[in-house]
C-alpha positions in Angstrom: 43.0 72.5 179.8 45.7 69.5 179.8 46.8 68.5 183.2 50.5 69.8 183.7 51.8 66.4 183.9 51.1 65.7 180.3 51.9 69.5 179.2 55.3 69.6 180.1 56.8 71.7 176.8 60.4 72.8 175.6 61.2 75.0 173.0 64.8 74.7 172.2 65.8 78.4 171.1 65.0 82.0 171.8 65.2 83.2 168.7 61.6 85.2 167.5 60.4 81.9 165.9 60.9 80.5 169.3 59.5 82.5 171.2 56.5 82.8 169.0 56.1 79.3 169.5 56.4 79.7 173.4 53.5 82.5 173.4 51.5 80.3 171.0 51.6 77.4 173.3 51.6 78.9 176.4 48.3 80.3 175.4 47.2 76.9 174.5 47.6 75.8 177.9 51.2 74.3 177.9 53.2 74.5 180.4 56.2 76.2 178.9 60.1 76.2 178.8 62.7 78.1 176.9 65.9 77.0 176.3 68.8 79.0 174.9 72.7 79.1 175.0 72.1 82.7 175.3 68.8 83.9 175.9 69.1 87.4 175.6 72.2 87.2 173.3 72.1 88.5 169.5 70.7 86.9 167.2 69.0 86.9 163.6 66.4 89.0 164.5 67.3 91.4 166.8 69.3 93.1 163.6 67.8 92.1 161.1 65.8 95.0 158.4 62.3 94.3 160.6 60.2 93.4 157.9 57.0 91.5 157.8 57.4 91.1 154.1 53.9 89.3 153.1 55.0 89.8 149.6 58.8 88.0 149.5 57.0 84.9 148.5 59.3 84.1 145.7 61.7 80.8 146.3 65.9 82.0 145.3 66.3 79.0 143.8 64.8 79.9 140.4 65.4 79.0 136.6 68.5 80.3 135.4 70.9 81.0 138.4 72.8 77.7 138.4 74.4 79.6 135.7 75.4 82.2 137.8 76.7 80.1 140.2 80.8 80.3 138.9 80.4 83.9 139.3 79.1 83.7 143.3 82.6 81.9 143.9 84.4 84.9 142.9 82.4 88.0 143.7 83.2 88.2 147.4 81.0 91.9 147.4 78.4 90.3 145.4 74.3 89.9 145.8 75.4 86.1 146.9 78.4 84.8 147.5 80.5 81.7 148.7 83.8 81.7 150.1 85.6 78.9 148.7 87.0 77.2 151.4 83.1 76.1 152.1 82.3 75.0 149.2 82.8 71.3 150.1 80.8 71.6 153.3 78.2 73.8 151.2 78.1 70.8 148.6 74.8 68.6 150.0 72.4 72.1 150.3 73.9 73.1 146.8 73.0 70.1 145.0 69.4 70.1 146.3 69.5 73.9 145.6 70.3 73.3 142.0 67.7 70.7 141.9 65.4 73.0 143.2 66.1 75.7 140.5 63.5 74.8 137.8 60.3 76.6 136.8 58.1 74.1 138.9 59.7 73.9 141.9 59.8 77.7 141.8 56.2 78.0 141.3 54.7 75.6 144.0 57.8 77.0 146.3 55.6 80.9 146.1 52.4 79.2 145.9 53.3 77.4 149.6 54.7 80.2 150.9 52.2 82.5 149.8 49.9 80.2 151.5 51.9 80.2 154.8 52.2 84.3 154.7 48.9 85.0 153.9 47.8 85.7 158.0 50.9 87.1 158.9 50.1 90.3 159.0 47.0 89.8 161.0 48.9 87.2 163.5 51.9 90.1 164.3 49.0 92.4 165.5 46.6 90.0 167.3 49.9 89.3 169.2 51.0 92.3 169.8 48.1 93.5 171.0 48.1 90.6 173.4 51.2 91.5 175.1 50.5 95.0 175.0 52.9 96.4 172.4 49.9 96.9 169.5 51.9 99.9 168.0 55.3 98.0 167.3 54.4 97.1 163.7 54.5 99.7 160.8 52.0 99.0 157.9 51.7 101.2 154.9 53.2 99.4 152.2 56.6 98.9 150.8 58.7 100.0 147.3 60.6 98.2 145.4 62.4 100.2 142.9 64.5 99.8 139.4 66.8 101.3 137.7 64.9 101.6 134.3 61.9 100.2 132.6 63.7 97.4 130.5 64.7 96.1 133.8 61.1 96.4 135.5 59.7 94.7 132.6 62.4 91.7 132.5 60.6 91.1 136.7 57.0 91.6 135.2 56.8 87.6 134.9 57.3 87.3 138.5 55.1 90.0 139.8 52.4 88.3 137.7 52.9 85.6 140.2 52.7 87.3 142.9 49.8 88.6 142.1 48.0 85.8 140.8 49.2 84.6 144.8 47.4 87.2 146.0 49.9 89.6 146.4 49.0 93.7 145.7 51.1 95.1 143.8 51.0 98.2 141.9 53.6 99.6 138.9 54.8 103.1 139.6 57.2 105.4 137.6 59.5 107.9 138.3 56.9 110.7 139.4 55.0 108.2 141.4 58.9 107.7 143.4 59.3 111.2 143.6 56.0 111.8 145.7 56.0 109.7 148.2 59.8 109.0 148.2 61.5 112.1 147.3 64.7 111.5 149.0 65.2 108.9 145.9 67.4 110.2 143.5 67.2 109.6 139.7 68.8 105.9 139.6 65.1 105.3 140.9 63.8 104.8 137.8 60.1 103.0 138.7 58.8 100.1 140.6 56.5 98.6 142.8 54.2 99.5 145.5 52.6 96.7 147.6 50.1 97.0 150.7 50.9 93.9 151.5 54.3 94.9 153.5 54.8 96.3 157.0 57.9 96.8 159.5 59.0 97.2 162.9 60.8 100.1 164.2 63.4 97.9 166.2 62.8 94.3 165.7 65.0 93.8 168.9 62.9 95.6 170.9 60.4 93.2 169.5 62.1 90.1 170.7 62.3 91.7 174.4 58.8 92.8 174.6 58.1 89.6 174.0 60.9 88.1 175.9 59.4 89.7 179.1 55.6 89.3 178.2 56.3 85.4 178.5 58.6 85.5 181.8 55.9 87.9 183.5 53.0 85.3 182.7 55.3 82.0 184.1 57.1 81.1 181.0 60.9 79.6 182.6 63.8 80.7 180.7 66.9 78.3 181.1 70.4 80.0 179.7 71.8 76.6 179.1 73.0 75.3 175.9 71.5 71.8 174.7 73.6 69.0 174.2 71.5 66.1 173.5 68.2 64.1 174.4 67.3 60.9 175.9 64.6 59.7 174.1 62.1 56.6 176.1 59.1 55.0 176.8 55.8 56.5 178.8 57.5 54.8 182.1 60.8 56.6 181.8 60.1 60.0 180.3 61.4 62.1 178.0 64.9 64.6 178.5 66.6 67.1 176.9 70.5 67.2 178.2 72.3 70.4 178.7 75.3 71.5 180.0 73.9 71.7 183.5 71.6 68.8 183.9 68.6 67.5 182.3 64.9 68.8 181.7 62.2 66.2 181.6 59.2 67.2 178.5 56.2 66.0 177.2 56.8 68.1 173.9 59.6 69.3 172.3 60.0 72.4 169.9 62.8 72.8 168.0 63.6 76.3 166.9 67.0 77.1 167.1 67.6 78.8 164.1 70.8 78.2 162.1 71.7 75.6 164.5 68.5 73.4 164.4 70.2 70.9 162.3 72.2 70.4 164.6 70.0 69.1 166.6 67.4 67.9 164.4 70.1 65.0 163.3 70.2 63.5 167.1 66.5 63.2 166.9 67.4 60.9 164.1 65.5 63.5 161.8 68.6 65.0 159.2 68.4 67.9 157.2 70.6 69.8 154.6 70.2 73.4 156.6 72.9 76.2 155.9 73.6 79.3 157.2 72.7 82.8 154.8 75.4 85.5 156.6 73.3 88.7 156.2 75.0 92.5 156.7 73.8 95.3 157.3 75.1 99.1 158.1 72.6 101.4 161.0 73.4 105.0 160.0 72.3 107.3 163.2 72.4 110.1 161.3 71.5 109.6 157.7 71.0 113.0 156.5 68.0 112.1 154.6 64.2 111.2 155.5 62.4 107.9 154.3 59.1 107.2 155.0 58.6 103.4 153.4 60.9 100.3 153.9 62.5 100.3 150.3 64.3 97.1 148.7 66.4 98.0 145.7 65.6 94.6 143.4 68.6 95.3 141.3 71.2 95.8 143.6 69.8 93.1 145.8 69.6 94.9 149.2 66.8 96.6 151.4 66.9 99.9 153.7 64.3 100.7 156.4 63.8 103.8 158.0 64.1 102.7 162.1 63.8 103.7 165.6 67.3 104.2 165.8 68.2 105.3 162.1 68.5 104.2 158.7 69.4 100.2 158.2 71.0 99.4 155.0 71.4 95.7 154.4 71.0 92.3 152.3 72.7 89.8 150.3 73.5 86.4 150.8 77.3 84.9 152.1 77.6 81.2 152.7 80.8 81.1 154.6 78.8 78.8 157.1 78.4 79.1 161.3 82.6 79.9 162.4 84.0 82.0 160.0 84.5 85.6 161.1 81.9 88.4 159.4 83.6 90.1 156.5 82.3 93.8 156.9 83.4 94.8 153.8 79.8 93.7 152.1 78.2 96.0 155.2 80.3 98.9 153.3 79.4 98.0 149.9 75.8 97.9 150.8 76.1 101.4 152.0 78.2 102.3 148.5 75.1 100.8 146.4 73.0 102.9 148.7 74.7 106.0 147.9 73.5 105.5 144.0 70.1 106.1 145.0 70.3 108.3 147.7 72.3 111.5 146.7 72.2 113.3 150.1 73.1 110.1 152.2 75.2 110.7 155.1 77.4 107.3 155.6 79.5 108.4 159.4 78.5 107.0 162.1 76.9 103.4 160.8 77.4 100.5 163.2 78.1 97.5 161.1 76.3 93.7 162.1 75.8 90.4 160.6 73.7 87.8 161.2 72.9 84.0 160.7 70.0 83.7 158.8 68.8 79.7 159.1 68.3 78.5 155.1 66.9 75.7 153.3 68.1 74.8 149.9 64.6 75.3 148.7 63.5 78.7 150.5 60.6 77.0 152.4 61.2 76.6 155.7 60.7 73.5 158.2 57.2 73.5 160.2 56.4 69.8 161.3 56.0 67.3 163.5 58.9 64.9 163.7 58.3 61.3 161.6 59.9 59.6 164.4 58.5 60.9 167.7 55.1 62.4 167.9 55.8 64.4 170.8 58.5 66.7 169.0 57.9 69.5 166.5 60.5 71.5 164.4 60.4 75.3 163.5 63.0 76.5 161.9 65.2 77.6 158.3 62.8 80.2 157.0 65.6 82.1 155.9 65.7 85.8 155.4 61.5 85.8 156.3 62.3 84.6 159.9 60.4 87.2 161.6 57.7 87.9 158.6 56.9 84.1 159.3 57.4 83.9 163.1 53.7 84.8 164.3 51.8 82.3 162.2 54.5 79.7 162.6 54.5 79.5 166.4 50.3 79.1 166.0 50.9 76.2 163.5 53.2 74.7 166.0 50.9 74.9 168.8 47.7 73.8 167.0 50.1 70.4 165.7 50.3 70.4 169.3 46.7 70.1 170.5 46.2 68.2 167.3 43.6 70.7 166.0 43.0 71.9 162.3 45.6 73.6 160.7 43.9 75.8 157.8 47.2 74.9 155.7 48.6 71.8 153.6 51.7 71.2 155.7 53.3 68.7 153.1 55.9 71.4 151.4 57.5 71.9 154.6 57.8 68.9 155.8 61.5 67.5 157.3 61.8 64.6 155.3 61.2 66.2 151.7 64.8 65.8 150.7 65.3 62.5 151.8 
């Protein structure tokens, strides 16, 4: 093991990517540290539809939707949309978005990340079962569903990818919905069924077990946000500032989630990161029983039968990190919902919205910095933040020890855009 002088490690953010990468390198020897303006505060994944979706592989950036992009300007209640006052902040990740949006790029995008996900399943439960919560994750497969066969067939190019990826995937129609989804009305015409999906109950409850796992084994927590770094030389080491004082490291994780590029551009290291706002609805009492995590390809949005009820949620708003949630899309979620699911109870839903950290090409960053050996970045893996988290913090910790990584790197690298 490394002698704690020489281990001394940070991980700027408490999100699950971050703490993933705490547990991965605190079982690698490091002597850890977790930063966070708010450590136990909500965030992405405490909210979010708790899926460890194995089979989202496919980039949104893909050939075609630059011409739908007019339309996103002015459908507010939309599947993706941007409120126009951003648009000139949104302008740099747009324009390598639009790049992005070609067959090839959208084809090596799902191959990478079909690489990245391929152990994520197996990751979530060797750490769960670490920390002692082994029955947190779901498995059993997921559905995706469409409204008629035309529609399923105008998707059959992409679920040919996904299967050549290694995804399973198998066609079902509308008897095949009825029996092991029978709460589905008719507007579930056929779909999908894939092993190769799984969710948790509460994905908050999740982020605590794991929260406390890592304080009980000598993990410090520091509820201080960061403002900067003083980078030097092996006589004068190393320091992240915050608002309190300053932290002396050895390596530096940055996993801050919608606000890593932020940071990332003091390191010297830039990157065009934005911000997808995601809604959902939490009905309590939803007057209808689901058995698998459902996503409606369509109508663009998921539900997930949870601990504490029914989540209904999705889409995509760019409005950026300030602007105050617009709850209206929670509501039209729920609407859409109500097309599918006849007998769906709406009262008592408790609306939330998240930041969801994005890259204008889907993949997410999982590097070591060009500039500093000693400081590794985690972050913008969009709506498959927690799908990825598990396998990400491992990555991050084997960069660390410099061991073998078992994946090509090069796709997510920082610097791609530059």
């Amino acid at each position: 093991m490394m002698g704690e002088i020489e281990n001394r490690t940070i991980v700027v953010g408490a999100g699950i990517v971050g703490l993933c990468c705490a547990y991965h390198l605190f079982r690698s020897g490091f002597n850890v540290t977790i930063v966070d303006r708010a450590i136990s505060g909500d965030r992405a994944s405490n909210g979010n539809a708790g899926a460890v979706a194995v089979a989202e592989i496919l980039p949104l950036p893909k050939p075609g939707i630059i011409r739908q992009l007019p339309g996103f300007l002015f459908s507010p209640l939309g599947p993706l949309s941007i409120r126009l006052r951003y648009l000139p902040l949104l302008w740099p990740y747009l324009r390598h978005f639009m790049v992005a949006a070609n067959m090839q790029s959208f084809n090596a995008g799902a191959a990478a990340m079909a690489s990245l996900l391929a152990p994520a399943m197996d990751d979530h439960e060797e750490m769960l079962e670490s920390i002692g919560a082994p029955t947190l994750l779901r498995r059993g497969g997921g559905l995706f569903v469409y409204k008629s066969e035309k529609a399923r067939r105008s998707r059959e190019a992409e679920w040919s990818l996904r299967r050549e990826l290694g995804i399973n995937a198998e066609p079902i129609g509308r008897s095949g919905i009825e029996a092991i989804e029978p709460a589905l009305g008719p507007a579930a015409s056929c779909g999908y069924f894939t092993d190769d999906w799984a969710y948790y109950g509460d994905p908050k409850v999740l982020c605590e077990k794991l929260l406390n796992y890592l304080r009980g084994v000598g993990v410090k927590t520091i509820d201080e946000k960061v403002y900067g770094f003083e980078l030097t030389n092996e006589s004068y080491p190393s320091r992240v500032i915050t608002e309190n004082g300053q932290l002396i490291f050895d390596h530096l994780v940055i996993a801050a989630g919608a606000w890593s590029h932020k940071l990332t551009k003091l390191l010297g290291d830039s990157f065009p990161l934005e911000t997808e706002r995601g809604y959902n609805t939490t009905l309590s009492k939803p007057g209808v029983e689901i058995k698998y995590m459902t996503t409606f390809a369509e109508d663009h949005f998921v539900m997930t039968p949870m601990d504490m009820g029914l989540r209904i949620g999705g889409a995509v708003e760019f409005a950026g990190l300030n602007a105050s949630p617009n709850y209206a899309r929670s509501k039209a979620l729920v609407k859409l919902a109500q097309n599918y699911l006849p007998n769906l109870r709406t009262e008592d839903g408790i609306e939330w919205m998240g930041h969801r950290p994005s890259t204008p090409d889907s993949l997410p960053v999982i590097d070591r910095s060009p500039n500093h050996r000693n400081i590794y970045y985690a972050f913008g893996h969009g709506h498959l933040g927690l799908t990825g988290s598990a396998t990400t913090g491992r990555i991050i910790a084997n960069l660390a020890r410099n061991c073998l990584l078992g994946i090509d790197l090069t796709p997510f690298r920082i610097n791609r855009f530059n």
